[in-house]
Structure formats: structure tokens, C-alpha cells
N, C-alpha and C positions, 0 to 999 in steps of 0.2 A: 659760533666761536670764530673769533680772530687770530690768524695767528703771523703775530707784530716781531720784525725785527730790524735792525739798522741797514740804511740802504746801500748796495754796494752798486760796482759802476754801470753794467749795465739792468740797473732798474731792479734786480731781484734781490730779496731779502738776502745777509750776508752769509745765513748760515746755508744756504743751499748750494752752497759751491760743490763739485762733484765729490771731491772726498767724501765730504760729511753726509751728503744724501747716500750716497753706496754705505756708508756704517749704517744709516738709520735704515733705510729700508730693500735692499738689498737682499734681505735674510728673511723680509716678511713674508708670509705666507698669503697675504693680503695683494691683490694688485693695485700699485703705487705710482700716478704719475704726477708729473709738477708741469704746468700748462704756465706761460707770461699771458700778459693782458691782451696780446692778440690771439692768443687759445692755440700758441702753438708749443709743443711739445719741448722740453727742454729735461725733463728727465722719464725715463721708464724705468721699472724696476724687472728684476726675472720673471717673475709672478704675471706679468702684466703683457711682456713678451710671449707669452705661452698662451695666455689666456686671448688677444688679439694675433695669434698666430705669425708674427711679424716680428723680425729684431728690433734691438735698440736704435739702429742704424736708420731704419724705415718710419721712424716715429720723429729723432728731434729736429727741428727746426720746420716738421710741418704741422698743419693744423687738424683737429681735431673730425673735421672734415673728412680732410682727405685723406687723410690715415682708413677712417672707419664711413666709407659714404652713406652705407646700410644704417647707421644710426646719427643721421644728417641733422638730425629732428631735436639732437639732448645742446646743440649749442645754443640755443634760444636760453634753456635753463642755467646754461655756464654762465651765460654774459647777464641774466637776474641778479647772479653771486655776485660778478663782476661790480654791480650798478649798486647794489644795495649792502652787500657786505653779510648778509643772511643766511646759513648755512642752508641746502637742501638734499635732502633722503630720496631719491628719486629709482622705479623699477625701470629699468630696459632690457628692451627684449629685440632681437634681431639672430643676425648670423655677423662672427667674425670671419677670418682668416683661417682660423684655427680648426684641423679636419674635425667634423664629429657627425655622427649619425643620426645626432638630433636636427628633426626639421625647423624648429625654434630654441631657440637658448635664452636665459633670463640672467641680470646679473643684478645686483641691488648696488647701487653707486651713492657716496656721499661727496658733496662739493664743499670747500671750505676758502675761502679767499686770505691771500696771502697780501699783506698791508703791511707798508712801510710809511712811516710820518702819517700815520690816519690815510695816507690813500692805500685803493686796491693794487696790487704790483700784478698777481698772478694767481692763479690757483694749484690747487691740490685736491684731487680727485683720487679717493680710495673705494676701490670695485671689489664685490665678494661674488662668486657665479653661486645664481642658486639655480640651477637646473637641476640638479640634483636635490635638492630640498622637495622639488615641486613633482620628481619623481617621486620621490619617496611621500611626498604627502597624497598622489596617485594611487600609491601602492597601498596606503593605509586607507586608503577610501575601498581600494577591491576588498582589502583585508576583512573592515568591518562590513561590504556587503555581502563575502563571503561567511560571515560570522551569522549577517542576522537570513541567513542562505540556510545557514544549520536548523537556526533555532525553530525556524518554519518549520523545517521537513517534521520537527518531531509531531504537528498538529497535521500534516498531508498529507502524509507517509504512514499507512497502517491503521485505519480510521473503521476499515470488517476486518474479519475473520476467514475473509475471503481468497487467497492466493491470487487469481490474478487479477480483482481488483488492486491489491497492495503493489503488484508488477504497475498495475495503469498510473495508479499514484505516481512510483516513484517514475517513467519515462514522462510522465504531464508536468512532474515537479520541474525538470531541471530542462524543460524545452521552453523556451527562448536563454530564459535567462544565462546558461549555463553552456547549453551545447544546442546546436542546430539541427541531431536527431540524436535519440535516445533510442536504445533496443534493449531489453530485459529478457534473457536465455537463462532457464531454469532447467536441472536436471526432471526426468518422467518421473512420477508419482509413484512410489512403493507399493501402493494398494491400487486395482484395477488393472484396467486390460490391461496386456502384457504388449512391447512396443520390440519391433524386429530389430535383430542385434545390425550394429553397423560394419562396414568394413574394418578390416586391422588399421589402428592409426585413426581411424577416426571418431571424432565425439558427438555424437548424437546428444541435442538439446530442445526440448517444446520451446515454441517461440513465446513466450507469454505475453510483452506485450511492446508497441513499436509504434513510436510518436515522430514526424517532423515537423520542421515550423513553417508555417506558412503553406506553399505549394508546393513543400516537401514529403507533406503528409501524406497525398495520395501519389506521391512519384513510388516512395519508399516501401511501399504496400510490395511492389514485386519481388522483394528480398524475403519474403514469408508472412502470411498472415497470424496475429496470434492464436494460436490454440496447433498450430502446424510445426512437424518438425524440420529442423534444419541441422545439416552433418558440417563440421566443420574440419578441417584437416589439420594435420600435425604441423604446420608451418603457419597458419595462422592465429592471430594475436588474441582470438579466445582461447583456441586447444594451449597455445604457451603461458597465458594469464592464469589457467586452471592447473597448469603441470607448477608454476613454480609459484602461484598462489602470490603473485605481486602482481602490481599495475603494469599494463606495456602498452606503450604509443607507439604505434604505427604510422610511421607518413608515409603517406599512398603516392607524393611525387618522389621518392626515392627508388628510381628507376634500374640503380646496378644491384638491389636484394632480389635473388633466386626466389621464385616462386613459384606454387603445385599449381596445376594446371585450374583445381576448383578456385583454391586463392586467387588468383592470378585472375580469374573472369569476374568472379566477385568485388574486387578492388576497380577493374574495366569498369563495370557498370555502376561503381561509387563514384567513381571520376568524371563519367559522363552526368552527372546530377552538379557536379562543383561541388564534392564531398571530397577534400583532404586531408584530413588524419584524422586518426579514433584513438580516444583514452579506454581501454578494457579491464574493469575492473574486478576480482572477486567479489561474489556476495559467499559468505560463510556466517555462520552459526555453530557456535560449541564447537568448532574447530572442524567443523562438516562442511564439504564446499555445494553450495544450493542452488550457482548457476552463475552468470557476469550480469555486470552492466556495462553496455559499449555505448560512448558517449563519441559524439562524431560532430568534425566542425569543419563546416563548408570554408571554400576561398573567399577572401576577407576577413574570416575573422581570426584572433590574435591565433598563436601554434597554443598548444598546452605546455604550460609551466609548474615548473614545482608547486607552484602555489594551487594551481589548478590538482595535482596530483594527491597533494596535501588533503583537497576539500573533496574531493572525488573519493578519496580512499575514506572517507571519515562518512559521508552518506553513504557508501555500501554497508558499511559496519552497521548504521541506524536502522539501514532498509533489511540487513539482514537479521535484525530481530525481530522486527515485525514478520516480515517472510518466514521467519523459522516460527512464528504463533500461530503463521496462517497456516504452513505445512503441516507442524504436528494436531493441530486441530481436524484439518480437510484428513491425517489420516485415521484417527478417532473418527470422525463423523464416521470416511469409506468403512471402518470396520466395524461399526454401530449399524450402519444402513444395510452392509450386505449380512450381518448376522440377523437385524429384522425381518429384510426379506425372507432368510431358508425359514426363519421362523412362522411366518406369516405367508405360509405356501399351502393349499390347499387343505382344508382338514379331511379329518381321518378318514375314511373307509367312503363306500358308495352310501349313496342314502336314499333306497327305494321308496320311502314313504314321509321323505322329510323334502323339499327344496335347497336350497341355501346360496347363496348370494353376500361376496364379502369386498371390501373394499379398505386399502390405505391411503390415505394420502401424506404424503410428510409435507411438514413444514415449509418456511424458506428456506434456501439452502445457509441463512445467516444462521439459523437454528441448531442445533445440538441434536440428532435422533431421541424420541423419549423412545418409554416402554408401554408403549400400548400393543397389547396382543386380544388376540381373539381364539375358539377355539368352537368345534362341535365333535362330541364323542359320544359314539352309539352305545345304547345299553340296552338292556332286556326288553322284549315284549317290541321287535321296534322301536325304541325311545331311543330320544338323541338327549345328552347336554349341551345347552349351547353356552359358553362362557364368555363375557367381555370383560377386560383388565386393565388395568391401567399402574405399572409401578411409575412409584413417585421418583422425580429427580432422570436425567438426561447421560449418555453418554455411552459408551460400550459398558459400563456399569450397568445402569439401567438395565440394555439389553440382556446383559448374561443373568439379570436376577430376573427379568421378564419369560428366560428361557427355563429356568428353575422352577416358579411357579406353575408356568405350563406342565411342565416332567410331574409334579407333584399332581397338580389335579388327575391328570389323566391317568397316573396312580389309582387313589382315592375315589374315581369314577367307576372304579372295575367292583367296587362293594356295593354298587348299586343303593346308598342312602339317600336321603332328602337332601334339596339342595341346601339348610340350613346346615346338617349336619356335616356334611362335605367341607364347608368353608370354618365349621367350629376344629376339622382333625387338620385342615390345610393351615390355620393358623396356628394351630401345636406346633405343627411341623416345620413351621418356618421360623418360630421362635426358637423354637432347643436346634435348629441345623447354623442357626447367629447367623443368617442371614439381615443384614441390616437396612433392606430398604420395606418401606411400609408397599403396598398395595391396594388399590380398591378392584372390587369384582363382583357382577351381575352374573347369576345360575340361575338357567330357566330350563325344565324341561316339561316338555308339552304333551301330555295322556291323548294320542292321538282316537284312543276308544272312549274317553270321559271327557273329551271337551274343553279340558282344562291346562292352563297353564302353571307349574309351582315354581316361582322367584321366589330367591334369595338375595339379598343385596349385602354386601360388605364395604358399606362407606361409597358406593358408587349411583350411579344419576340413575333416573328411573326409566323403567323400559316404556315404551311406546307398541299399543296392540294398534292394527290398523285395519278395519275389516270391509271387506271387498266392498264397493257401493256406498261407502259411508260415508258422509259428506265433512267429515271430518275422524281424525284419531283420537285416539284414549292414551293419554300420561297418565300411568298408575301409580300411586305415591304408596309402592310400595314399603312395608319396616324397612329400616334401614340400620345396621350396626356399626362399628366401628371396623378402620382397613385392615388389611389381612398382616400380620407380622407386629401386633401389638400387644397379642397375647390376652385380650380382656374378654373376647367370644360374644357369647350374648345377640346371635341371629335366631332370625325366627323364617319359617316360611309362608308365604300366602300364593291363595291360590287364586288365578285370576279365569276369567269364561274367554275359553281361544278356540272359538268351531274350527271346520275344513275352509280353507281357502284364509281365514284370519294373519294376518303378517306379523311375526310376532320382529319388531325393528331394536337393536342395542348400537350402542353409539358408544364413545369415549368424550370428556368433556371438549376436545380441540375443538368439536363440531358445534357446539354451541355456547362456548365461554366467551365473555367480548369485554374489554377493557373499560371499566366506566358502568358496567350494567350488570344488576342483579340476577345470579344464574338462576333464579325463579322464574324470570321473566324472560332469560335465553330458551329454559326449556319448553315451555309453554306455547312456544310458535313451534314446536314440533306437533302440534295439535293439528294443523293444517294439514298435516300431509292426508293422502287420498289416494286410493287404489282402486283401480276400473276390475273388476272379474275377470280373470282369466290374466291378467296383466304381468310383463315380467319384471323379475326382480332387479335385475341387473337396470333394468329404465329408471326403476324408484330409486336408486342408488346413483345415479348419473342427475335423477332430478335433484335429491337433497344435498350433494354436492355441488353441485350446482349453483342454487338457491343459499345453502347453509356456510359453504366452504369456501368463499372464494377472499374474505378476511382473516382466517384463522392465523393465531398467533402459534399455534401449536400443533403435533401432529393429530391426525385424523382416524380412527380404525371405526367402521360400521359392518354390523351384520342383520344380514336381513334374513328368515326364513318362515317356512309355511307347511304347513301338512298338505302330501300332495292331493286333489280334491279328485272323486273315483265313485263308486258306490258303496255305500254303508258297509262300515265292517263290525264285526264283533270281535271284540276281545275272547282271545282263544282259550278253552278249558285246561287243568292240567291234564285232562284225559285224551283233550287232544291232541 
């Protein structure tokens, strides 16, 4: 664009005489200058004054140069305008005059030549700063990496069931990218050992888990190991982030804030790493506070900003619901696992003429406690029952209906019936009490004067006889009925050949169920097993675990026992 008018005396178009350029651009918001054809300054507007740092005064009659030396490089471009008449849109970047804290400034310039009679007279140069456009398109660039920052976390963050894997998560999420070390401090677990009170004032928290970047990682190990506690005192920025449940930044070169003597050596030895401030965040759940996340960011890199505070507070929030699925899980599992245990503690009375040999294994700890129980209760004539169970479905449910059925047999044990019968009154009993979980269960008790063994099954795997010397065991495909709590009955009992020294072996399916394989063919390598004469139980038990268990998807309960082996006895008279 040209912009043509009649020539006045010296050289420049008429209309630019001072008046009329102060009405036209004077007011602009735009910086406005009018250059003649030697590129020297003959007007500046306020805009333009401010924006090169320099008055009106310092600009007309010199050139464009020497006004501005730092951008020496844009009159090449002027005097193109100059020659050709062709407008140009051109970015410069330098430093004016003008104080700023930016260590680069940008301004977007348009040139336009000023022609009188078809020649060029002078130009006009209008300047826009965009330093601030290029902030702000900076700012929208953390904006969306803090955005696609979130949408991560939700696939990273809380992947078990685990507590302080979902802690390791979130400190490995946000180490580099975010912060220079991450620490995750979580309140002690509700269920298990009980942890020593702290001083007045101060907060005892388990370390859970503590990442740095680079050869930060093993500097930072000294501030506590995960699984270790650490006390923190009333003046620092965790004990104050959990008292008023908001975010608080700490800068650790802020030398006139009073501090406890713990704080105070703890911040020492952050500083000695080139650790300068920490963002400390809640993690809460259902309005329960769960523990922080102290986010820490060495010298160099940026201070933390709102915007930082913003995304920091919005991934506790995420981590704190994972964290709260890990916690109330981990504390169902702890009160599943220690009610299995009292449950699954030694059975009843001495057993002078019986052996026995018991074993559980649970699960992974990714697993849910099932209800696998076991049981041996003495009856008449010497006789023992020995029961293995298994209720269906996982959880401190499981275990309190696993504890039920126990209470119940051991009942119904004291009427001294057949094992069919037993399991036909235990499953009345478990249907009219609405109990709602099914069960399966193996009754074997062994005529230690007739040689014999009498199972019962109720929907459960078949027992394994294993007789001293044999070069292999016997899988007895015992009847089998339907589980216990269905109400339909219909067991039978059979009687199997169990001499002295015979192992009579029951198991739960965890030990031989396998994903992909026919439990026909899981049980049927229990055939293998072998016992040397005299051999003990507790070894056979250590071998099958061993051999059987080191896969298992599920928990494990085995029992092993035997008639202890003596000289012949007889079955005693009522007369004697």
C-alpha cells in the first residue's frame, strides 16, 4: 500500500506536518513513527516513546540506527520499502531502551513508503510489542502440558490395589517432569502393629514413597527410607499443609523465617543437595486427610506458581482416590488375613493317636484373603474329623462365613454321625441361619482299628491317600454332592483302605487350579507325591508347596495326617 500525497517543501508529503500527525496518531495505541528517505526520524508518537524507552527529542532528525543500534539489521528492510514501494510485515526481536525483565523482546513491525509524484519521500513504520503474546502463547503451551500432565496420571496413578505401590506411582509420575524430587508421607495404617505415640506437636507419618531425579535419587534416600517413619514438627510445611489442609510453599532461601531446630537441620541438608523450595500438598479422600505430597524443586528451575499450585492440587485430589481404594482395601485384606489366621490356629485338643500337619499359604498380596479353612476334631473311640473347606467369594465376608461354618461343624461333630450325615444337618443349618455364601467341604474320618477311611465330599476336590513306600499316591474320586448352603443335600459316604502309617493328604483348589488347564488334569499330578516310612509331615508339606504352590492364583490351605504307627491295637470292648 502506498500512501500518496502532494509534496510539500521540504520533501515530505503535505499532510504530515506536525499538527496533523499529533491528531492522527498521537492517541494511538500503536507505536507510530514517520522516517524521510534518509531513514531519519521525523516524527514519533507516545506509544513509540515508551516502547524504545527514549523521548521524542532523542529520535527526530536521527536515524534509525542510531536511535536503536541493537536492531542495526531492520534498515536493510526499510530502504527494500524505500527502493520498491512494497509494503513489509517483518518480526524483531532485540532489547530497547526501555527497562524490562525480559532478556528478549519481540515486536511485529509494518513498513509502508510514503510517495509523492510516484516517488518514495519517506516512510512509516507502525510497531505492535508482542512479548507478551509469546508469553502468553508460553503460558498456553505449560497450560496444555500441564493438561495432558493430568490426563496421564489417570492411566499411572493407582494401576494395584497396592498402597504404596500407588505412593511409588504418584512420586515416579511427577519426577522430572514436574518437580526435581517427590516424597509421599502417608498417615500408619488403622489395622496392625500399633506405632509409638510422638512428641506433643509433632506429626508422625510412614514414609511411603521418595523419588529424585537423576543423582538426586540416591542423595535423598537420607531423609528416610520408604516403609520408615519420619516426625515432623509444628512449623513445618507438612505439619501446616495437614493443620489447614491447603497447599504451602516453602522457600528454603528465605533466611529471616524462625525455625525449630528439627525444621531448621532438615531444610540445612535440602540446601546442601541444591534443593530450594517445596510445594506440600494434601492428599485427602472423603474429606479424611491420608497424608502429603511434598513436591521439591532444586536451583534452576522455575519457583512454583499458581499455575504449578493449580495442577499440583488437582493430582492429589486424583491420587487421593486411588490412595483411599488402596487403603480401604489393604484394610479389609489386614482384617480378613488376621481373622484367617486366629481362625486357622492350631486344631483342637492333643491327638495321641492321630498326627497332623497343616499349612496356609495366601495369595499375592494383589489378592483379596478367600475362605479356605481347615479343621480336626476328636471323637469317640479315638477318632478324629478332619475337614477341608473352602467358602466361596473373598474378603472379611468370606472369612466371617468361613468362621461360621467352622462353629457349625464342630457342633454337629459332637453327635458323632457319618460324614455324609454331618454335611446333610450342616447344610440345613446354613440354609434356615441365610447365611448367603455357598461352601465346599471334604469329611474324612479314619477307623484307626478297621483300617479304613469314611469321606464325604460336598462339591469339593478329591482327597489324595499316600501310603508309606509307594511309588506313587492314590486320587480317590470320591461321590461328590453339591456345596454346602444350597439346600439340595443328597451326600453319600465311601469308604476308602487307610492302614497305619497311610497319609491321608486334603488340600483347597488354590493348590492345584491353573488358568488355561483342566482341574482334572491339575489334580491328577497329585498322584506323584511319595512318602519314605517314617517320614515327616511338615517335609511333605514344604515339598507340595514347593513343587504345587509357587503359581497359585489363589490362597492355599493343606492338611496332612496319619495314624500314629505303634503295635496293633484293638478296638476296645464296652465292657472295657
Amino acid at each position: 500500500m502506498l500512501l500518496q500525497a502532494d509534496t510539500c517543501d521540504d520533501g515530505m508529503p503535505s499532510f504530515f506536518d506536525p499538527k496533523t500527525v499529533a491528531a492522527l496518531f498521537d492517541g494511538n495505541p500503536a507505536a507510530v513513527a514517520v522516517l524521510d528517505h534518509e531513514l531519519r526520524y521525523t516524527y514519533v508518537n507516545p506509544a513509540l516513546e515508551r516502547l524504545n524507552g527514549l523521548p521524542a527529542r532523542a529520535h527526530i532528525g536521527r536515524t534509525f540506527s542510531q536511535v536503536l543500534p541493537g536492531l542495526h539489521g531492520q534498515a536493510a528492510a526499510l530502504r527494500d520499502v524505500l527502493a520498491d514501494g512494497k509494503p513489509r510485515e517483518v518480526t524483531i526481536s532485540g532489547r530497547t531502551w526501555a527497562p524490562t525483565e525480559e532478556e528478549q523482546q519481540l515486536w511485529r513491525a509494518t513498513y509502508h513508503r510514503l510517495d509523492a509524484d510516484g516517488e518514495g519521500c519517506g516512510l512509516m513504520a507502525i510497531v505492535v510489542e508482542i512479548t507478551d503474546i509469546a508469553r502468553q502463547r508460553e503460558e498456553l503451551e505449560q497450560a496444555r502440558g500441564h493438561v495432558a500432565l493430568l490426563s496421564t496420571a489417570a492411566v499411572r496413578i493407582g494401576t494395584t490395589l497396592d498402597m504404596d505401590t500407588t505412593c511409588q506411582e504418584l512420586a515416579d509420575f511427577v519426577v522430572p517432569d514436574f518437580a526435581d524430587v517427590a516424597v509421599v508421607d502417608v498417615f500408619p495404617a488403622e489395622v496392625g502393629h500399633s506405632v509409638r505415640r510422638p512428641e506433643p506437636g509433632v506429626v508422625r507419618l510412614r514414609r511411603a514413597a521418595l523419588r529424585g531425579h537423576g543423582e538426586l535419587d540416591a542423595q535423598v534416600q537420607r531423609f528416610g527410607h520408604p516403609g520408615e517413619y519420619v516426625d515432623f514438627a509444628a512449623d513445618s510445611a507438612v505439619t501446616r499443609c495437614l493443620t489447614e489442609n491447603e497447599p504451602v510453599i516453602d522457600d528454603w532461601d528465605d533466611r529471616g523465617q524462625e525455625r525449630s531446630a528439627l525444621t531448621a537441620d532438615r531444610i540445612a541438608a535440602s540446601r546442601a543437595l541444591g534443593l530450594r523450595q517445596a510445594l506440600v500438598v494434601p492428599l485427602t479422600a472423603r474429606a479424611r486427610p491420608l497424608g502429603t505430597l511434598s513436591l521439591v524443586r532444586a536451583e534452576g528451575s522455575p519457583a512454583f506458581g499458581d499455575q504449578d499450585v493449580a495442577v499440583a492440587r488437582e493430582l492429589a485430589v486424583r491420587a487421593g482416590v486411588a490412595l483411599d481404594h488402596a487403603r480401604r482395601y489393604d484394610h479389609e485384606h489386614s482384617i480378613a488375613r488376621e481373622l484367617q489366621r486366629s481362625l486357622l490356629s492350631e486344631p483342637w485338643g492333643p491327638h495321641s493317636h492321630v498326627e497332623v500337619a497343616t499349612r496356609y499359604l495366601p495369595a499375592d498380596e494383589g489378592v483379596l484373603v478367600g475362605g479356605d479353612w481347615f479343621d480336626v476334631v476328636p471323637l469317640q473311640d479315638g477318632r478324629h474329623l478332619k475337614a477341608m473347606g473352602d467358602v466361596m467369594g473373598h474378603g472379611v465376608e468370606a472369612a466371617v462365613a468361613m468362621s461360621q461354618y467352622r462353629s457349625l461343624l464342630r457342633l454337629l461333630a459332637q453327635e458323632d454321625l457319618p460324614p455324609h450325615r454331618i454335611l446333610e444337618q450342616l447344610d440345613t443349618m446354613v440354609e434356615r441361619s441365610g447365611l448367603d455364601r455357598a461352601a465346599t467341604c471334604l469329611l474324612a474320618v479314619v477307623d484307626r482299628f478297621g483300617g479304613v477311611c469314611e469321606v464325604a465330599s460336598a462339591g469339593h476336590l478329591p482327597p489324595v491317600f499316600i501310603d508309606p513306600g509307594a511309588a506313587g499316591a492314590r486320587v480317590v474320586p470320591v461321590p461328590v454332592g453339591p456345596p454346602l448352603g444350597t439346600g439340595f443335600g443328597g451326600y453319600r459316604t465311601a469308604s476308602v483302605p487307610c492302614g497305619p502309617g497311610t497319609v491321608l493328604f486334603m488340600y483347597t483348589d488354590g493348590l492345584v487350579e491353573r488358568r488355561g488347564e483342566d482341574i482334572d488334569v491339575s489334580v491328577q499330578r497329585l498322584a506323584s507325591l511319595t512318602m519314605l516310612p517314617g517320614g515327616r509331615l511338615e517335609d511333605l508339606l514344604d515339598r507340595v508347596l514347593d513343587r504345587f504352590g509357587e503359581d497359585a492364583e489363589d490362597d492355599i490351605a493343606v492338611l496332612a495326617s496319619r495314624i500314629r504307627e505303634g503295635p496293633p491295637v484293638v478296638r476296645p470292648t464296652p465292657a472295657e
